[in-house]
C-alpha positions, 0 to 999 in steps of 0.5 A: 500500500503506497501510503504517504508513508512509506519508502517504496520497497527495493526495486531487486527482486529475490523470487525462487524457481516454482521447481525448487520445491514442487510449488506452483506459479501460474495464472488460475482461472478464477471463472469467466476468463478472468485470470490471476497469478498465483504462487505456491510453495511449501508442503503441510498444513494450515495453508498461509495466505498472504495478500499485499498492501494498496498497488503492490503485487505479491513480489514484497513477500519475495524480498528481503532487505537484511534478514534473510530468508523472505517471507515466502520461503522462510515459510515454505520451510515449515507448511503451505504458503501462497501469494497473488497478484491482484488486478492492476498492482506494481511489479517493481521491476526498474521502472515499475510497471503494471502486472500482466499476470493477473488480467485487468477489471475495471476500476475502482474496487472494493475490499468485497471485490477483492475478498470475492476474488480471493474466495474464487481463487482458493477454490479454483486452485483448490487449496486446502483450508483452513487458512491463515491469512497476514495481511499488509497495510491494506491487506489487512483489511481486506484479511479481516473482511474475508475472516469476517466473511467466511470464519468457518475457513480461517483459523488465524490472522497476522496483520502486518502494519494493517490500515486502521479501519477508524483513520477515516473517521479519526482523520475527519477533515484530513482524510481526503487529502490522505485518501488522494495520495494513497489512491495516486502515490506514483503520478505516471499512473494517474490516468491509466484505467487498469491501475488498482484504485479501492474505494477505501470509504466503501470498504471500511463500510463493509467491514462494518456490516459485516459479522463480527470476528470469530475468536481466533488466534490474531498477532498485530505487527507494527512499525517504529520508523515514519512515514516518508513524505511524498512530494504530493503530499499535502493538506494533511498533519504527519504528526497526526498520521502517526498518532493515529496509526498507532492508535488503529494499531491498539485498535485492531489488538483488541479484536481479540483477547491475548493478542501480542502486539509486536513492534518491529523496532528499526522498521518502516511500513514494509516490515515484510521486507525489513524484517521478514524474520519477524513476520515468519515467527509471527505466522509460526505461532499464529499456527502455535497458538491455533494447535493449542487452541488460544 
């Protein structure tokens, strides 16, 4: 999620051949043509979903700033760990461009599109439940209205620096100065139609008529570093941003009882990449805790 926040993450990409481990990575069809890229890896279960922040591929979950391995694989080493590609997110290739992996819908969207689009591909793709779903930035949101929606196939949660479904309201004034440099964080996209643009204020809706989070094992990881400042942006406060980051932070540790809240000390808003060791000991004892039961 390029939020007016975050030091987009490096351009090198440290992805892993699908024949190094019998895993999978493909287009599925997920009905009427309509394609997404998929990457599988690993063996075992429970199966570890991961979906990406606003305008970003699955490609963060392959990288690594420092302590290897990534995401994608270190999980790979103990269970069944998946990644896609949503319609109209950024392969950070040098320059970015567009994915044409995933085949392009109109835009905007909204976190009901995605969640229905990812219920299609776990069931094209037939890959066994239960899941745990991390989800980054706005890929928190969107994991918490799938868990929400079909709680009977969940059984953890990992949100990674997750958007706060309050920072609308909390923002009041501020929000649609924030909301326009989220929806256009890189200018040369602006104009071009397959670019991934959510409807953020319907989506946050949605969450909120939507049936409550079932008891599950939740782990809420959460940066230390600040925001970088884009040069578009304006009409909003930084220093507000970041108190109520953290306090939507709070928030989502009270979805449930027993929740550690993480701080990943020394990292921006891409802790997958910063710190993937962090996010992979996370998802491992969300799996923990889901085999005690708590």
């Amino acid at each position: 999620m390029k939020v007016a926040s975050e030091a987009r993450p490096p351009v090198r990409i440290r992805d892993f051949g699908p024949a190094e481990d019998g895993g999978f990575a493909g287009s599925v069809d997920i009905g009427g043509g309509h394609k997404l890229y998929l990457e599988c890896h690993g063996t075992g279960g429970p199966t570890v979903i991961l979906e990406s922040g606003y305008h970003d591929s699955s490609q963060p979950w392959s990288l690594s700033d420092a302590y290897p391995p990534a995401v994608l694989p270190g999980v790979a080493a103990f269970t069944k760990v998946c990644a896609y590609d949503r319609p109209g997110t950024l392969l950070y290739t040098d320059p970015p461009r567009i994915t044409d992996r995933s085949s392009p819908v109109q835009m905007p969207r909204t976190a009901r599109d995605v969640t229905n689009d990812l219920h299609a591909l776990l069931a094209a793709a037939q890959l066994p439940g239960p899941y745990i779903l991390v989800g980054h930035s706005l890929g928190g949101l969107f994991m918490r209205l799938y868990a929400q929606t079909y709680p009977g196939e969940i059984s953890g949660l990992v949100l990674v620096d997750a958007f706060p479904v309050e920072l609308p309201t909390q923002f009041g004034l501020q929000w649609p100065a924030y909301r326009q440099v989220l929806n256009n964080p890189l200018p040369r996209f602006t104009k071009n139609t397959d670019f991934e643009q959510i409807d953020i204020d319907t989506s946050v809706t949605q969450i909120a008529q939507a049936p409550p989070l079932r008891q599950m094992p939740l782990i809420v990881l959460t940066k230390t570093e600040p925001f970088a400042r884009p040069s578009n942006a304006e009409g909003f406060s930084f220093t507000d941003l970041e108190r109520l980051w953290i306090k939507g932070a709070e928030d989502l540790v009270k979805l449930e009882r027993n929740t550690p809240h993480i701080f990943a000390t020394g990292s921006d808003h891409y802790i997958q990449v910063r710190q993937p060791d962090l996010v992979v000991q996370s998802i491992r004892l969300v799996i923990e805790r889901t085999k005690q039961g708590k």
